[in-house]
C-alpha positions in Angstrom: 131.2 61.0 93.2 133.7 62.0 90.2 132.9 61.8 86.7 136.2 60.5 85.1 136.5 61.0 81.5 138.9 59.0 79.8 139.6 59.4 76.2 142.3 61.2 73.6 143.4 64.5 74.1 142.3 65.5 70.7 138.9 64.0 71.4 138.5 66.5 74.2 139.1 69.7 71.5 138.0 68.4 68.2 134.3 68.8 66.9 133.9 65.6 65.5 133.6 63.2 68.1 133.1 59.8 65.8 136.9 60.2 65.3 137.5 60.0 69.0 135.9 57.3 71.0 135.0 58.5 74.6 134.3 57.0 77.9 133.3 58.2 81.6 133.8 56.0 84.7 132.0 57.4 87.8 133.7 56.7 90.7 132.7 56.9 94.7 135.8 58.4 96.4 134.2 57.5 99.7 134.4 53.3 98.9 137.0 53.8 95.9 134.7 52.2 93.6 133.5 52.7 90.0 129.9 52.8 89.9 129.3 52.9 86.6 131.3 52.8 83.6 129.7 54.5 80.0 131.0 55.1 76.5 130.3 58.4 74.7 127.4 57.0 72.9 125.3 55.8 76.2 122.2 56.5 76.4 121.4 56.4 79.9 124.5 58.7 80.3 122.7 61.4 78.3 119.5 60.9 80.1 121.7 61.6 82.8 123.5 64.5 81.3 120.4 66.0 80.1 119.1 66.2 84.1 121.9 67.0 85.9 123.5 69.1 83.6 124.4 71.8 85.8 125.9 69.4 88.1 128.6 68.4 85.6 129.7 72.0 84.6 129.4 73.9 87.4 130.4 73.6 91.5 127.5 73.0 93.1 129.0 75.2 96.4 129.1 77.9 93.7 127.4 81.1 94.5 126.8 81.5 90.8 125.1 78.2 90.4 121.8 80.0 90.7 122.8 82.1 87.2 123.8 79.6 85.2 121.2 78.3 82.3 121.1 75.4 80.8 118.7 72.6 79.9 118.7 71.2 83.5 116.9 74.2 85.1 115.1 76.1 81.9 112.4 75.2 80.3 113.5 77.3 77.1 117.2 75.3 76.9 114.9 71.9 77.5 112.8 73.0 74.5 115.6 74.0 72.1 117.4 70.5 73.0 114.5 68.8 72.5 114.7 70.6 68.7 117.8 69.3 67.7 116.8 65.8 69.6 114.6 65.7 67.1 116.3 67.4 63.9 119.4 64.8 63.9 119.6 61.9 62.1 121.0 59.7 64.5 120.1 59.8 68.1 123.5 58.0 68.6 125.3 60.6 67.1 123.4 63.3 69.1 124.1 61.8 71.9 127.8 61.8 71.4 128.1 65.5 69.9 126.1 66.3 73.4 128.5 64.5 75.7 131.9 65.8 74.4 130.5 69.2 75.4 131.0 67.3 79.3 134.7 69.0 80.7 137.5 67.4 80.1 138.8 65.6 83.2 
């Protein structure tokens, strides 16, 4: 599966992602279909995002992969997420200022 990003190119440097509406297709390369389709403000997109984080910023056949923290495999990250889950004012907003930090395609 690919995670597609689709979106402006100032979107994928800018901060401020309310300026710069987002949206991620996964596609199956092995059937050539999308499989879901998400905008930046999804919620099951984070969910997804919060568990498979590593997934989406790293290559799995990495040797590194073991080294690399992040909120998928550390209970410390999970916690400090959890924080400013909790500390914004709009989970919709959270949700989009987390997903921008997803690579650009």
């Amino acid at each position: 599966h690919l995670l597609i990003k689709f979106g402006s190119v100032d979107g994928g440097v800018s901060r401020n992602a309310d300026h710069h509406p987002a949206f991620f297709a996964v596609y199956n390369m092995e059937t050539t279909d999308i499989v879901a389709f998400y905008q930046n403000s999804a919620e099951d997109l984070y969910q997804l995002f919060e568990q498979f984080s590593d997934h989406f910023t790293v290559s799995s056949s990495s040797t590194f992969m073991n080294f690399v923290t992040s909120h998928s495999n550390s209970v410390h990250a999970i916690e400090q997420l959890k924080y400013m889950k909790n500390k914004s004012n709009s989970f919709s907003q959270f949700v989009k200022k987390m997903l921008t930090s997803l690579p650009v395609s």
